[in-house]
C-alpha positions as CSV (number, residue, x, y, z in Angstrom):
1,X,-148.6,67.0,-194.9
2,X,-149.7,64.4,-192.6
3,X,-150.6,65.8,-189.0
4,X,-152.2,62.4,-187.3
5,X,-154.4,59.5,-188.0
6,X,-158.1,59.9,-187.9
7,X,-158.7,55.9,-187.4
8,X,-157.8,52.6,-188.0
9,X,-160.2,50.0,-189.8
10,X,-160.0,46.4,-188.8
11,X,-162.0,43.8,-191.1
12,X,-164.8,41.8,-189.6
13,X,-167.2,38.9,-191.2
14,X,-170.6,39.5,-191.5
15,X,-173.0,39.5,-188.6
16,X,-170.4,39.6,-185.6
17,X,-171.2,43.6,-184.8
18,X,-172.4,42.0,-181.1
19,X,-169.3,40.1,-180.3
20,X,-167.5,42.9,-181.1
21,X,-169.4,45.6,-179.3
22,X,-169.3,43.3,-176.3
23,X,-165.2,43.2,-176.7
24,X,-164.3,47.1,-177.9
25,X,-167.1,48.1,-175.8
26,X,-167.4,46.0,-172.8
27,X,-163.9,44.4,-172.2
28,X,-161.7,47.6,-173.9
29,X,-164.1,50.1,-172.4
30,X,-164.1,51.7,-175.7
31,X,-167.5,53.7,-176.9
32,X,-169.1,52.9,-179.9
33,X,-169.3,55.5,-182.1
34,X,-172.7,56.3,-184.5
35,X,-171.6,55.4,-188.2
36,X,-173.3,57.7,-190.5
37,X,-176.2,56.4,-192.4
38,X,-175.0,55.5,-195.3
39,X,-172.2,53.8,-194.0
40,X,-174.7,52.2,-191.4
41,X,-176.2,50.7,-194.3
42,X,-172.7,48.5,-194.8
43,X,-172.9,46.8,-191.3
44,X,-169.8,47.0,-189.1
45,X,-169.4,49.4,-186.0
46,X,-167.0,52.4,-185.2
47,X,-165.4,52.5,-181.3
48,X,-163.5,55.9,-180.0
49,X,-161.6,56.2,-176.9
50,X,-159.7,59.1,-176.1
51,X,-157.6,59.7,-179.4
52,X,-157.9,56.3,-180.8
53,X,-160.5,55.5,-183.2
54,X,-161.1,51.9,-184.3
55,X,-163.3,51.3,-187.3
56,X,-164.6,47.6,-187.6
57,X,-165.9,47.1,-191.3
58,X,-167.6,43.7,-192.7
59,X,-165.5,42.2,-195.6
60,X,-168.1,39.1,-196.9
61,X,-164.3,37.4,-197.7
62,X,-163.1,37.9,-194.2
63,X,-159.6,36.9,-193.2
64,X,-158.1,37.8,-189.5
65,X,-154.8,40.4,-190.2
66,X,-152.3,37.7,-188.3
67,X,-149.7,40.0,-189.0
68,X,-151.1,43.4,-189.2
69,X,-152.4,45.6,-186.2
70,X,-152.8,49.1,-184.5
71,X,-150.4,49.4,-181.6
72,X,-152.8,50.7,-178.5
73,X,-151.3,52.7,-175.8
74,X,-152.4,52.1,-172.4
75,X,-151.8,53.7,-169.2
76,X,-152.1,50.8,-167.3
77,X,-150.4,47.6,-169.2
78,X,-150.8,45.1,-166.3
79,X,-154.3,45.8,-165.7
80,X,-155.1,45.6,-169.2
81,X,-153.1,42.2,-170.0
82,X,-155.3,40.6,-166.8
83,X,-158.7,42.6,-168.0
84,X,-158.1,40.7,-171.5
85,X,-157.1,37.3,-169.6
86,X,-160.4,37.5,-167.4
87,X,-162.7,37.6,-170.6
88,X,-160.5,34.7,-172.4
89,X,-158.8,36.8,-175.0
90,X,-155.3,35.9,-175.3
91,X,-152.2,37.7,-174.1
92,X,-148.4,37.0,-175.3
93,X,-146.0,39.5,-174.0
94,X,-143.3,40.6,-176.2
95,X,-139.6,41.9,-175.3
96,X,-138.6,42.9,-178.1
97,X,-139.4,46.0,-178.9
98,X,-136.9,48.2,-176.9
99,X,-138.2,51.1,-174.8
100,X,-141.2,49.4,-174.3
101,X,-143.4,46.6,-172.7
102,X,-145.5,45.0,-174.9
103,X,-147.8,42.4,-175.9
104,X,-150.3,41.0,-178.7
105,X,-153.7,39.5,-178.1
106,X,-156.8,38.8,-180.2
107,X,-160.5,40.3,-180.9
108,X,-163.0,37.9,-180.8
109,X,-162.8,37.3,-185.1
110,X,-159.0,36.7,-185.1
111,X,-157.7,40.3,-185.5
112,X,-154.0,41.2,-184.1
113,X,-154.4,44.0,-181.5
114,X,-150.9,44.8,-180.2
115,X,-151.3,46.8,-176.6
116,X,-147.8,48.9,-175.2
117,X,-146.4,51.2,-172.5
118,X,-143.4,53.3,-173.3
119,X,-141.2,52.3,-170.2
120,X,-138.6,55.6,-170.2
């Protein structure tokens, strides 16, 4: 049945496509992705690095997921906790999650990103 998943789509409000380019893009070091053109059409931008695809779509009733979130492997925790400080985003670490370091931080419309390292 299910092999993997293909993305994940985070909600954005309308008109914030260069705020978030400048985060997923610039701060993340993610690339943006070309959205079909139909979908283009819809506003919203699509980011891919290495197996992880984020899609961001516009939702005209936007609402941040406080709770919700993709949990983002990195190879380099630290560096990407400080690379987040340095460009204001938030970063609360998390201990609970055993066999892991872990924490939670923000995109620049209020989504929950959560950012880990398997520690074994």
């Amino acid at each position: 049945m299910l092999r993997a998943i293909d993305h994940v789509q985070l909600a954005m409000p309308p008109g914030t496509e260069d705020a978030l380019r400048d985060f997923y893009g610039g701060v993340l070091g993610m690339t943006e992705v070309p959205k079909p053109p139909a979908l283009a059409a819809r506003g919203g931008c699509w980011f891919r690095a290495g197996g992880v695809q984020l899609h961001l779509g516009v939702d005209d009733d936007f609402r941040p997921a406080r709770k919700a979130h993709p949990g983002l492997l990195v190879a380099d925790l630290d560096a990407c906790a400080a690379r987040l400080a340095a460009h204001g985003a938030p970063v609360e670490w998390d201990a609970g999650l055993p066999g892991h370091r872990r924490f939670h931080s923000t995109d620049p419309v209020g989504n929950r990103l959560e950012f880990l390292r398997p520690t074994g």
